[in-house]
C-alpha positions as CSV (number, residue, x, y, z in Angstrom):
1,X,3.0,-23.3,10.5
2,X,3.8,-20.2,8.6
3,X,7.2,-19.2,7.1
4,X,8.2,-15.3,7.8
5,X,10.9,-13.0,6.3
6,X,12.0,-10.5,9.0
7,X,12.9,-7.7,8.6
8,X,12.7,-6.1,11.7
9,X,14.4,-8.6,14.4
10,X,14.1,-5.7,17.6
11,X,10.3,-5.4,16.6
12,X,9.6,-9.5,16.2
13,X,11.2,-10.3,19.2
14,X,9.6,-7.8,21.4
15,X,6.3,-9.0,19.7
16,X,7.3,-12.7,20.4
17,X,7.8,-12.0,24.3
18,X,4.4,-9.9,24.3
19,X,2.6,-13.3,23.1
20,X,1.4,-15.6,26.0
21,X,2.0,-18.9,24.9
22,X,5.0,-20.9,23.1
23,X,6.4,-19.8,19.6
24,X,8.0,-22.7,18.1
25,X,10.8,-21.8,16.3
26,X,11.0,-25.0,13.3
27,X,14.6,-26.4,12.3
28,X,15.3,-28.5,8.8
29,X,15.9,-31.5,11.0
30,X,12.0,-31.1,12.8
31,X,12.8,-29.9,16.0
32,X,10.8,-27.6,17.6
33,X,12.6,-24.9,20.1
34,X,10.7,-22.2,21.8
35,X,11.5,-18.6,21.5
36,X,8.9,-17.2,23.2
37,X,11.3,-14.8,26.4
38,X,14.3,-17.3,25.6
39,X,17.1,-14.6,25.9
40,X,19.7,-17.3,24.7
41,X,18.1,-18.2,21.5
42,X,16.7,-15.2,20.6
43,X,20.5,-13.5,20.7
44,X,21.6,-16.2,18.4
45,X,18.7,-15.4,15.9
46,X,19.8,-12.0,16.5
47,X,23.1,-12.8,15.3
48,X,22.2,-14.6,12.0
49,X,19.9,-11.9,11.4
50,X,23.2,-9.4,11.6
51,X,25.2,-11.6,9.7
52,X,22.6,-12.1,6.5
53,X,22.2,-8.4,5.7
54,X,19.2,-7.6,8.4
55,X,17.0,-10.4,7.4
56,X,16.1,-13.7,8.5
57,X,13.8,-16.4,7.4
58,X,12.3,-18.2,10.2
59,X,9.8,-21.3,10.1
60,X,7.3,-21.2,13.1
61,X,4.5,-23.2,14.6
62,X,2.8,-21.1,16.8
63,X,0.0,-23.6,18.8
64,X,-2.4,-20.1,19.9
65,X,-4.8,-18.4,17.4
66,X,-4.3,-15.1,19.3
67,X,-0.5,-15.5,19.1
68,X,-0.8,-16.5,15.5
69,X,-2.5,-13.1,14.7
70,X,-0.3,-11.2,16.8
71,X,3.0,-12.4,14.8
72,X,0.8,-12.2,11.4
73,X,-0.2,-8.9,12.4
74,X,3.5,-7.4,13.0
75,X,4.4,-9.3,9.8
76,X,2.0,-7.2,7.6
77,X,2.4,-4.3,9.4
78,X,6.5,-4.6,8.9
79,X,6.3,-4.3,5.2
């Protein structure tokens, strides 16, 4: 799991579609919702992100080391 302030929602979410496997967006209750080229979900994050000032803080499980570095990588690069 690792727990990311975005900054850049455009950037993450074409970085999210570029990843090959599931990126599991986390929710307070413990559900676990995939984001990875889910259009639907990925405008409503787009929303909240518009809505808190251009940032969002997301909790995500992402099951794939490469995926993992990818989102890590954008993260640090998005600073």
């Amino acid at each position: 799991m690792v727990k990311l302030n975005i900054f850049n929602m455009k950037r993450f979410l074409e970085t999210v579609n570029e990843c090959s496997g599931s990126i599991n967006l986390l929710h307070p209750d413990g559900r676990k919702v995939n984001i990875n080229r889910q259009y639907d979900i990925q405008n409503d994050l787009l929303q909240k992100y518009r809505k808190n000032n251009n940032w969002l803080k997301l909790s995500l499980d992402i099951p794939s080391m490469k995926d993992y570095l990818r989102i890590v990588y954008f993260t640090i690069g998005d600073c």
